[in-house]
DOVEXBA-445759 format. One line per 4 residues: number of its first residue (from 1); for each residue x negated, y negated, z negated of N, C-alpha, C. Coordinates in Angstrom, 2 decimals, padded with zeros to 5 digits. Atoms other than C-alpha are relative to their C-alpha. Example, Ala and Ser with C-alpha at 12.3 -4.5 7.8 and 13.67 -1.06 7.14 Angstrom:
# DOVEXBA-445759
1) -000.89,001.19,000.00,-012.30,004.50,-007.80,-000.90,-001.20,000.00; 000.82,001.19,000.06,-013.67,001.06,-007.14,000.77,-001.09,-000.73
END
This chain:
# DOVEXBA-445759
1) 000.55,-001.27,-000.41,-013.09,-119.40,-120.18,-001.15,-000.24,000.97; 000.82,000.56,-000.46,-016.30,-120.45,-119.27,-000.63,001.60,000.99; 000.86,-001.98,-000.39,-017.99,-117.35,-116.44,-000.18,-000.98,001.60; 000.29,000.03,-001.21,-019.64,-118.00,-113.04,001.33,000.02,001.35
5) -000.16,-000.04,-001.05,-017.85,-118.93,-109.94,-000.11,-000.56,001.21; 000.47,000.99,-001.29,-018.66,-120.21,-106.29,000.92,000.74,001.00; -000.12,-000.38,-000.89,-018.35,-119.62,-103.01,001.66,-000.69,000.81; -001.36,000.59,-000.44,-015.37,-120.28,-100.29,001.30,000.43,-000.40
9) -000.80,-000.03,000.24,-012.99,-118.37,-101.73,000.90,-000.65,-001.31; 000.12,001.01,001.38,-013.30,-120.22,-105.15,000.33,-001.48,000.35; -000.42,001.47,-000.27,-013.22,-123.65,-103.65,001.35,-000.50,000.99; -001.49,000.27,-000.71,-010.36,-122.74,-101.33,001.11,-000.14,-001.11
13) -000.74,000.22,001.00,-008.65,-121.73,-104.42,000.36,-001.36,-000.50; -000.17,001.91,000.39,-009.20,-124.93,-106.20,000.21,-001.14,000.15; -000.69,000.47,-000.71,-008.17,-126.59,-103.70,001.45,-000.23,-000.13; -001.69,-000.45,000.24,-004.91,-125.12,-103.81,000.59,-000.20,-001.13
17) -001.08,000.81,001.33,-004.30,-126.28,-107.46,000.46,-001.57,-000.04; -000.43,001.62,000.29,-004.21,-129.77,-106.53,-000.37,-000.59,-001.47; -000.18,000.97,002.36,-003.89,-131.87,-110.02,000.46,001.06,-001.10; 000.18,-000.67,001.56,-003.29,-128.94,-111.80,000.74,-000.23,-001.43
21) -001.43,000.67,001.20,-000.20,-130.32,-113.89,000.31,001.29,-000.30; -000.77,-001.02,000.80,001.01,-127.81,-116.38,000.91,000.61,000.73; -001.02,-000.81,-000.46,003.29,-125.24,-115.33,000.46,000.89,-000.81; -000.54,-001.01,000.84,005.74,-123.13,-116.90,-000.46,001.30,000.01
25) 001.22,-001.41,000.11,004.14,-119.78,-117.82,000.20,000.72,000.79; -000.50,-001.42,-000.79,006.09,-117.49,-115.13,-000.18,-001.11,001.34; 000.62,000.96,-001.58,005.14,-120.43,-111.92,-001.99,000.00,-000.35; 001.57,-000.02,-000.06,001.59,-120.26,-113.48,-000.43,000.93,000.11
29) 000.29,-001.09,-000.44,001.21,-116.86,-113.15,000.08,000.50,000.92; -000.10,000.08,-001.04,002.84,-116.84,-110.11,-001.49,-000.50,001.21; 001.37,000.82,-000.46,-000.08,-119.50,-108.98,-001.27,000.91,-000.11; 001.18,-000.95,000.21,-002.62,-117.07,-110.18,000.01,000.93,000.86
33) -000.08,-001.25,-000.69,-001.55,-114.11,-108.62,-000.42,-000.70,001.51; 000.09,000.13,-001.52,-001.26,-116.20,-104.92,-001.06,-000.63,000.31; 001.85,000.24,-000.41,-005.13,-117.04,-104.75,-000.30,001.40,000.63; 000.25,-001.30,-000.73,-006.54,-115.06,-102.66,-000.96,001.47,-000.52
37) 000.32,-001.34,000.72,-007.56,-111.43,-103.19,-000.93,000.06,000.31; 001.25,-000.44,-000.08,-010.59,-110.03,-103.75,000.41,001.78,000.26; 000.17,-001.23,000.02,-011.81,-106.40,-103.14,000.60,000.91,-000.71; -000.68,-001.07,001.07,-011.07,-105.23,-106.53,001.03,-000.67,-000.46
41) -001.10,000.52,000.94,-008.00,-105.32,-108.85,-000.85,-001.40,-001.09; 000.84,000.59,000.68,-009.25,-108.65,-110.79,001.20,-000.23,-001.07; -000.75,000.50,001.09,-007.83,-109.21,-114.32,000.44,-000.97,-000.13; -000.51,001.11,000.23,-005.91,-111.59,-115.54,-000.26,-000.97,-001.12
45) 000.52,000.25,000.68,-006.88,-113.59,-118.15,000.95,-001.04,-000.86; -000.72,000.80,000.80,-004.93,-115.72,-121.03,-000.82,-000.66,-000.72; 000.86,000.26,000.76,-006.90,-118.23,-122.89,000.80,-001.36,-000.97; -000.73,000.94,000.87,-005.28,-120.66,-126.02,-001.02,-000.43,-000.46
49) 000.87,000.57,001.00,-007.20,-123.40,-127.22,000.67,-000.52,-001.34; -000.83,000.14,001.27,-006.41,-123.69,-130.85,-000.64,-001.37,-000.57; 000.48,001.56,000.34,-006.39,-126.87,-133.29,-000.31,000.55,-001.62; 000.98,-000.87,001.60,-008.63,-124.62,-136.19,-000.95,-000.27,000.29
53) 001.26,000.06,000.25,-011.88,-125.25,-137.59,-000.43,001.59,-000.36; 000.27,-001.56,-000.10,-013.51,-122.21,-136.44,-001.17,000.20,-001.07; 000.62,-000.27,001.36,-016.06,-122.62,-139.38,000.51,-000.17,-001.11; -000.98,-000.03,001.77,-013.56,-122.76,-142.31,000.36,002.11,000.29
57) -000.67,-001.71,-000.11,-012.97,-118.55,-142.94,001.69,000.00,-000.35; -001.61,-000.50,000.17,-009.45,-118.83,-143.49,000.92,-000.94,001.09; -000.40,-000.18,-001.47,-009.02,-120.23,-140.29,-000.30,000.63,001.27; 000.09,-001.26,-000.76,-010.03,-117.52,-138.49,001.10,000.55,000.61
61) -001.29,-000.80,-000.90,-007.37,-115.81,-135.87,-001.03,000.89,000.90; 000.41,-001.33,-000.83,-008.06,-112.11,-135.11,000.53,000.84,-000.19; -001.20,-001.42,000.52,-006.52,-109.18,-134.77,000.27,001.14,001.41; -000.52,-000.86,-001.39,-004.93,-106.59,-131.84,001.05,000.01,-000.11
65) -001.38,-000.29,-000.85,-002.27,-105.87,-130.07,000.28,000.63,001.06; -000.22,-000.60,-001.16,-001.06,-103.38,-127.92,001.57,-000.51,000.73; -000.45,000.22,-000.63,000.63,-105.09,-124.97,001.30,000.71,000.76; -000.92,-000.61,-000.60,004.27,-104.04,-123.68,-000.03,001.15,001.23
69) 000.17,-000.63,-001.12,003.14,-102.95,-120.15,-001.60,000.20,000.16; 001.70,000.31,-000.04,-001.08,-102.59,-121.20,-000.59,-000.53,000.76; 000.55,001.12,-000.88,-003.37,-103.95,-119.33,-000.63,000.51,001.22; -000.05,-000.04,-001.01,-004.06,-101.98,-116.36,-001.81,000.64,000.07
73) 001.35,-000.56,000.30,-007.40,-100.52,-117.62,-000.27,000.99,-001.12; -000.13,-000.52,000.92,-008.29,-097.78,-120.30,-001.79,-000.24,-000.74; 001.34,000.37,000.01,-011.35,-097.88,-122.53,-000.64,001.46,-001.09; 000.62,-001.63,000.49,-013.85,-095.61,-124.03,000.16,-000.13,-001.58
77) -000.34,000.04,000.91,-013.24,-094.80,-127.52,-001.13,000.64,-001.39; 001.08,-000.53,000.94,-015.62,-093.66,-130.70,000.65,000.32,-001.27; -000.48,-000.03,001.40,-014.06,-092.58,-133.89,-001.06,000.75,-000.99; 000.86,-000.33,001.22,-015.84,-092.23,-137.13,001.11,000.33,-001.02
81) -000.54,-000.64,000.82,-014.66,-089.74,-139.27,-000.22,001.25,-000.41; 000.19,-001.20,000.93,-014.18,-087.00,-141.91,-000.04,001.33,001.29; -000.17,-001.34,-000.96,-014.56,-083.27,-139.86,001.45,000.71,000.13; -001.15,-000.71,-000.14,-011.13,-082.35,-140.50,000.96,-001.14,001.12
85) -000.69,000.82,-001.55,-010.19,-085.71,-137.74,-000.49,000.39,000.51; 000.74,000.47,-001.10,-012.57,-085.01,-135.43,000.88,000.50,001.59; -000.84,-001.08,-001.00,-010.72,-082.46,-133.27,001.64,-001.16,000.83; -001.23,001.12,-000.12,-007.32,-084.85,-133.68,-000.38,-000.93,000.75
89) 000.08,001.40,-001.07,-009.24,-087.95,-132.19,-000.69,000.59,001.43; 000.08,-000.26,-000.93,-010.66,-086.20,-129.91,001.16,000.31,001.50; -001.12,-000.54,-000.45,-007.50,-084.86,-128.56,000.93,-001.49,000.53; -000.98,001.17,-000.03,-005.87,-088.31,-128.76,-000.89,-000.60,000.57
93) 000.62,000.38,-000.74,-008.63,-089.45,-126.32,-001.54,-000.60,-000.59; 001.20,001.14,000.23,-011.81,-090.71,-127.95,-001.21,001.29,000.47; 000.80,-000.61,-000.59,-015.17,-089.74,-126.22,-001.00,000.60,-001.44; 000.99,-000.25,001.27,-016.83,-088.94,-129.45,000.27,-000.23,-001.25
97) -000.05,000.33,001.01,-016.19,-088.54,-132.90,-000.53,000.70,-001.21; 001.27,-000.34,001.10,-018.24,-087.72,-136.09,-000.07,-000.96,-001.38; 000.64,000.77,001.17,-019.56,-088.71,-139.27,-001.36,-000.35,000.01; 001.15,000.05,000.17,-023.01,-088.89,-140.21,-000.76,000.72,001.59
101) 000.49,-000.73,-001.51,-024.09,-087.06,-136.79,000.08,-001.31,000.88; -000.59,001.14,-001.84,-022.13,-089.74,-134.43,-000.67,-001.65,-001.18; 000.44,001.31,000.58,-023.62,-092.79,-136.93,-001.65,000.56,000.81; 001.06,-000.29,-000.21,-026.95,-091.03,-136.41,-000.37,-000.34,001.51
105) -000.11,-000.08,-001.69,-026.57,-090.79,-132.26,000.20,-001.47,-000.16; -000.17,001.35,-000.27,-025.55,-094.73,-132.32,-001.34,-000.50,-000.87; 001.75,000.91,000.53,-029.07,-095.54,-134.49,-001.01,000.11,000.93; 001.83,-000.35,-001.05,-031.12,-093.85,-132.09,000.43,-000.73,001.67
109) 000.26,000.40,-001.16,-029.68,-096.02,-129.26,001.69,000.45,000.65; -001.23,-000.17,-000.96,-026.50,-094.57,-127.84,001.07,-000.89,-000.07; -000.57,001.30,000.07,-024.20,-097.19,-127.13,001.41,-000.01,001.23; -001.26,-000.44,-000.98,-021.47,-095.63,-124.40,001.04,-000.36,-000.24
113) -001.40,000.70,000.53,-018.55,-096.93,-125.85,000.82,-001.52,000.07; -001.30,001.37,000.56,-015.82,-100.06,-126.03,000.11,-000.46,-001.39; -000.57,001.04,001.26,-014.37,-099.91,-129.11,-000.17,001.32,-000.95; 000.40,-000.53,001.14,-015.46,-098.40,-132.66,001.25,000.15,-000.75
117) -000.93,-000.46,000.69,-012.42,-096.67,-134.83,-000.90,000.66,-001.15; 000.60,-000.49,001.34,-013.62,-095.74,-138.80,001.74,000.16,-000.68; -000.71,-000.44,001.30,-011.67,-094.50,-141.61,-000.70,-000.61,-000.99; 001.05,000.51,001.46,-012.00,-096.34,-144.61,-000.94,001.00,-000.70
121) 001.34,-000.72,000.39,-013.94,-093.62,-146.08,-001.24,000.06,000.56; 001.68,-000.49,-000.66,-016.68,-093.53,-143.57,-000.37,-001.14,000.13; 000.66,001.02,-000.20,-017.46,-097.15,-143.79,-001.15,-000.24,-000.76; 000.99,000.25,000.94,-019.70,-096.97,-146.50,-001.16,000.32,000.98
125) 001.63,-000.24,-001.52,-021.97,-094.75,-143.62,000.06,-000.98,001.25; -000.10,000.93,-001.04,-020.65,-096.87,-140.90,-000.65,-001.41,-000.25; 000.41,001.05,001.15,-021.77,-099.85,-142.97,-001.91,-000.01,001.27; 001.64,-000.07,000.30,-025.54,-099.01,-142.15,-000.37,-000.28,002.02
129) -000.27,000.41,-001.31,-024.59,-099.93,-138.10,000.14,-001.18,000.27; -000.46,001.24,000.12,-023.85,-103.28,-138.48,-000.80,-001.13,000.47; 000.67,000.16,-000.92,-027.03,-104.50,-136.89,000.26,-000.11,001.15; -000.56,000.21,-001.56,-026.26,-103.24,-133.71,000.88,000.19,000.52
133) -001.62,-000.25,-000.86,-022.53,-102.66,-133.38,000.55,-001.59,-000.32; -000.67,001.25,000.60,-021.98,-106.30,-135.31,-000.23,-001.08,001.35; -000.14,001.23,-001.44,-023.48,-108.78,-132.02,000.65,000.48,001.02; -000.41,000.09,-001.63,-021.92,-107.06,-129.65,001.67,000.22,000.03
137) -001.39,000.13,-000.18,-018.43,-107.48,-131.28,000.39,001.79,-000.60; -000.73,-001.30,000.09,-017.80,-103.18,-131.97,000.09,000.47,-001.55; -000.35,-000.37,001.90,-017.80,-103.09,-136.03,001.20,000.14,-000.13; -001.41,-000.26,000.54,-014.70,-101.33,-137.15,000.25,-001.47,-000.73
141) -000.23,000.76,001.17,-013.09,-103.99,-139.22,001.65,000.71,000.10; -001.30,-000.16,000.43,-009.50,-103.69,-141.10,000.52,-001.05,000.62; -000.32,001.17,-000.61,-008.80,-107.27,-139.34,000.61,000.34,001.80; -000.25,-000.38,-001.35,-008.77,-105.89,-136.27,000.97,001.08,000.21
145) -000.75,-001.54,-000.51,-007.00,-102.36,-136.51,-001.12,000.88,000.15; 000.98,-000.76,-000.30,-009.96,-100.85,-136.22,-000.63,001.01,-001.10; 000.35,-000.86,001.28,-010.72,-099.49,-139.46,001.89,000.36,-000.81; -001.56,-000.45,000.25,-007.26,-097.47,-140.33,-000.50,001.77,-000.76
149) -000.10,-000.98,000.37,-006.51,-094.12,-142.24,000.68,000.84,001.59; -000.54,-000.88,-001.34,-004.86,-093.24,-138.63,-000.42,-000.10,000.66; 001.07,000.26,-000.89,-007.45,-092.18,-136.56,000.40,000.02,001.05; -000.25,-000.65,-001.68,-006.08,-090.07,-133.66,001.63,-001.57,000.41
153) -001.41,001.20,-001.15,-002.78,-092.96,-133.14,-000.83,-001.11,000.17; 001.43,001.10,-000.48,-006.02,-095.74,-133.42,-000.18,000.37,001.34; 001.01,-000.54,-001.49,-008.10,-093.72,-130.79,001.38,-000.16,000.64; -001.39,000.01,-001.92,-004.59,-093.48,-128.19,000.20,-001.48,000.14
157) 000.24,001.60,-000.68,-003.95,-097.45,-128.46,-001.01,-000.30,000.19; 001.51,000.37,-000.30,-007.42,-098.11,-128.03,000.04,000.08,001.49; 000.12,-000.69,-001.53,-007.89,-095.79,-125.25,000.72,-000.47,000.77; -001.14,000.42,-000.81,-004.92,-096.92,-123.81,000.06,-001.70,000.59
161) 000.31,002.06,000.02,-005.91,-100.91,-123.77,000.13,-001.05,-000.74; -000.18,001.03,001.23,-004.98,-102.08,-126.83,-001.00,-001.02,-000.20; 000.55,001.25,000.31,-006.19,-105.79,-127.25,-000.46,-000.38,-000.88; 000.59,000.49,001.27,-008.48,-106.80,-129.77,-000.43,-001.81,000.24
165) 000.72,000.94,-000.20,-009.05,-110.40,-130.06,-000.47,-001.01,-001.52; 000.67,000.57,000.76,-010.96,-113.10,-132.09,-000.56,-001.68,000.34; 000.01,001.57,-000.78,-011.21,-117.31,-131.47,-001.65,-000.17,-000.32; 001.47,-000.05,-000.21,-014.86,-118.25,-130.65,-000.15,-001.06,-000.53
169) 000.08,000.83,001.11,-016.61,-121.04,-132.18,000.24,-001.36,000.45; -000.59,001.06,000.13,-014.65,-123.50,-130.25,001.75,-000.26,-000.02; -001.12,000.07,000.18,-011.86,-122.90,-131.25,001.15,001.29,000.74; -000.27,-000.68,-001.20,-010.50,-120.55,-128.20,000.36,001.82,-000.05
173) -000.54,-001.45,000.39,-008.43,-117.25,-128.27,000.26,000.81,001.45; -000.61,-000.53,-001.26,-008.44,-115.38,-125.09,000.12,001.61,000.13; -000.74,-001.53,000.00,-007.29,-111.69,-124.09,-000.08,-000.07,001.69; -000.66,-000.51,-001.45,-006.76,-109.59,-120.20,001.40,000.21,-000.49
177) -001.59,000.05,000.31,-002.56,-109.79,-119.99,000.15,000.88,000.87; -000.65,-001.05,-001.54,-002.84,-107.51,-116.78,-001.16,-000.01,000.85; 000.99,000.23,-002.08,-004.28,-107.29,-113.07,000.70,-000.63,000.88; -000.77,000.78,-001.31,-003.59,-109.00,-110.09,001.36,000.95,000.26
181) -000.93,-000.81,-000.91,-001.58,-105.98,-108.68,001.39,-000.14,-001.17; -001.18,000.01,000.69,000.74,-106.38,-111.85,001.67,-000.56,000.46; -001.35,000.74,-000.88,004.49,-107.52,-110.41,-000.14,-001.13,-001.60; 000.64,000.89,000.82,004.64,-110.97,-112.40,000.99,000.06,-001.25
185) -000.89,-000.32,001.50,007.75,-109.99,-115.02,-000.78,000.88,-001.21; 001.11,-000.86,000.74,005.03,-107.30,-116.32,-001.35,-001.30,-001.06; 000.91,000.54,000.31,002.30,-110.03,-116.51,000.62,-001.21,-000.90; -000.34,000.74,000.69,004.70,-112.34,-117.98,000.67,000.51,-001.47
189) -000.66,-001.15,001.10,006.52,-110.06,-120.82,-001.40,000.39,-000.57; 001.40,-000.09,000.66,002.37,-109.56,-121.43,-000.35,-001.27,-000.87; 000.23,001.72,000.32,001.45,-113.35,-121.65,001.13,-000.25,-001.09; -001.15,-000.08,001.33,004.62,-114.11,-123.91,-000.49,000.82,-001.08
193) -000.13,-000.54,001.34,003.95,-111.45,-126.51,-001.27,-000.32,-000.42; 001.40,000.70,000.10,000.21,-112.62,-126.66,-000.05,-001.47,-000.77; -000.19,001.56,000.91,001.11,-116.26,-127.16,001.00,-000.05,-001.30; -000.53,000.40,001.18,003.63,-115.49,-129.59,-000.62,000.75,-001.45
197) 000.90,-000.40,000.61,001.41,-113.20,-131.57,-001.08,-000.44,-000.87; 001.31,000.96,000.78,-001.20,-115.92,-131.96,000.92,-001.12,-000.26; -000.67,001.52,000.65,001.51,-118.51,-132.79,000.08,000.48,-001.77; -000.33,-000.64,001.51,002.59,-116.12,-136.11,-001.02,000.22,-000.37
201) 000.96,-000.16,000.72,-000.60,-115.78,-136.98,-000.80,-001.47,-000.27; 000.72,001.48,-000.25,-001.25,-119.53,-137.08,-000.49,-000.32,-001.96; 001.02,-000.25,001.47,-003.43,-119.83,-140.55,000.83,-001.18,-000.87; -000.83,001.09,001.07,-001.48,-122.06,-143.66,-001.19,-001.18,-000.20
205) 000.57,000.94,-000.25,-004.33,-124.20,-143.42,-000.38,-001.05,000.91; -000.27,000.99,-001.18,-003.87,-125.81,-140.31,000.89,-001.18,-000.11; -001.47,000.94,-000.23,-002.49,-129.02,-140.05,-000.20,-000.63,001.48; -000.23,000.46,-001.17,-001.45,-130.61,-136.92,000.36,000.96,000.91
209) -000.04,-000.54,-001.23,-001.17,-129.57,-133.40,-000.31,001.62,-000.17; 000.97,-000.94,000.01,-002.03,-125.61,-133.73,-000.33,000.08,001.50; 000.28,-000.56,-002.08,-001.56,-124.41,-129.64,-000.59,-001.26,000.74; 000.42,001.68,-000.76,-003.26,-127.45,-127.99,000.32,000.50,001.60
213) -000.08,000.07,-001.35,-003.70,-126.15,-124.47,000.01,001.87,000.41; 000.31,-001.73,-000.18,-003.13,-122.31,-122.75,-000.02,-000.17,001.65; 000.18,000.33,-001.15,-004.53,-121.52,-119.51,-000.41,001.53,000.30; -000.21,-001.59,-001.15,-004.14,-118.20,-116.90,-001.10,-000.05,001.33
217) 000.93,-000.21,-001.08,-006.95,-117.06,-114.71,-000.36,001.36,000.72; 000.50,-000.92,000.05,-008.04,-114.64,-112.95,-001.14,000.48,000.15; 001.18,-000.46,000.46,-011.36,-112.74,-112.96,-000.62,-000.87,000.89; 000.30,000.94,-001.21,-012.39,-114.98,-109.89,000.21,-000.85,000.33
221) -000.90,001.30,-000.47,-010.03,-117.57,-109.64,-000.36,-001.53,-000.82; -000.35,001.15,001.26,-009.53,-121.20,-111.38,000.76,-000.06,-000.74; -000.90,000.03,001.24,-007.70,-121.70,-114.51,001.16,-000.96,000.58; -001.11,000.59,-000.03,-004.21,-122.88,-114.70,000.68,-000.18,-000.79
225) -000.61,000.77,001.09,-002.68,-125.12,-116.77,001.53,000.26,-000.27; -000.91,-000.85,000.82,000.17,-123.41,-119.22,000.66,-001.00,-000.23; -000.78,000.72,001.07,002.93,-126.07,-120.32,000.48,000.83,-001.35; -000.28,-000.49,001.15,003.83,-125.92,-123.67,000.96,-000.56,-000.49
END
């Protein structure tokens, strides 16, 4: 989980891991949480390095999941659909939803949103987005949950924090499991259903090792090494 950090509270941290020997997942979370606090609630972070060739397509691992105790954040929502959903997803939390109107408003630039919900029917128009919802990760797909005949129960896990994830091109599957403020049975009952999620989805083409290494951070902190 490669992201910027310095300063003294970062190197005090890192300090404090010493050697950094594996730890069982509910002492490594523990470890996470007792770095010191920042201002804001900082997320938590889960990251699995996998033993897939992230350029073979049928080793690909992606998908969602809505988390036991979510994640301590909600997000903005968009559904694309027929006029007889719109009212429904709206209702079930999404900031906007439409057909040809709300495709139109995202060509000319509007871009307010998280996460993209379609109905297979409206992909054919959704389709013509794929430009600029495809780099930044928000293309409905069926892979994800994101493209479903059930808009308005889509839009509420969404909204709600439902986890979308996808392994990058080294291999690497990461997800938020929580926030600091989480008590750590929450953040662990998160972490668990996460790792076992991406174990069952481990691709029939894999051979060897799949889970190589899993490591807990938080938005600020240093990573910590997951036994396995």
């Amino acid at each position: 989980m490669a992201r910027k950090k310095s300063g003294k509270r970062y190197s005090e941290d890192l300090k404090a891991c010493g050697e950094n020997s594996p730890l069982p997942l509910s002492e490594a979370i523990e470890k996470v949480i007792s770095f010191k606090k920042t201002k804001f609630d900082q997320s938590i972070e889960i990251c699995l390095h996998l033993g897939i060739d992230a350029k073979q397509a049928d080793q690909l691992v992606r998908g969602s999941i809505s988390l036991p105790h979510g994640i301590g954040q909600t997000k903005r929502v968009v559904a694309f659909c027929t006029p007889e959903n719109v009212e429904a997803a709206k209702e079930a939390g999404a900031v906007e939803a439409g057909g040809e109107d709300l495709v139109k408003k995202v060509e000319e630039g509007w871009m307010e949103f998280d996460v993209a919900i379609a109905s297979p029917d409206m992909m054919r128009v959704v389709s013509r987005l794929g430009r600029s919802l495809g780099p930044r990760g928000l293309m409905p797909s069926p892979k994800s949950g994101t493209v479903t005949p059930k808009i308005a129960e889509a839009v509420k896990e969404y909204a709600a924090g439902k986890v979308e994830f996808r392994n990058d091109d080294g291999g690497n599957v990461q997800a938020v499991v929580g926030k600091h403020s989480f008590e750590v049975g929450k953040l662990l009952d998160n972490a668990e259903a996460f790792i076992q999620t991406i174990e069952r989805m481990k691709p029939a083409s894999v051979k060897g090792l799949y889970v190589k290494n899993i490591s807990l951070s938080g938005t600020m902190t240093p990573g910590v090494t997951v036994a396995l």
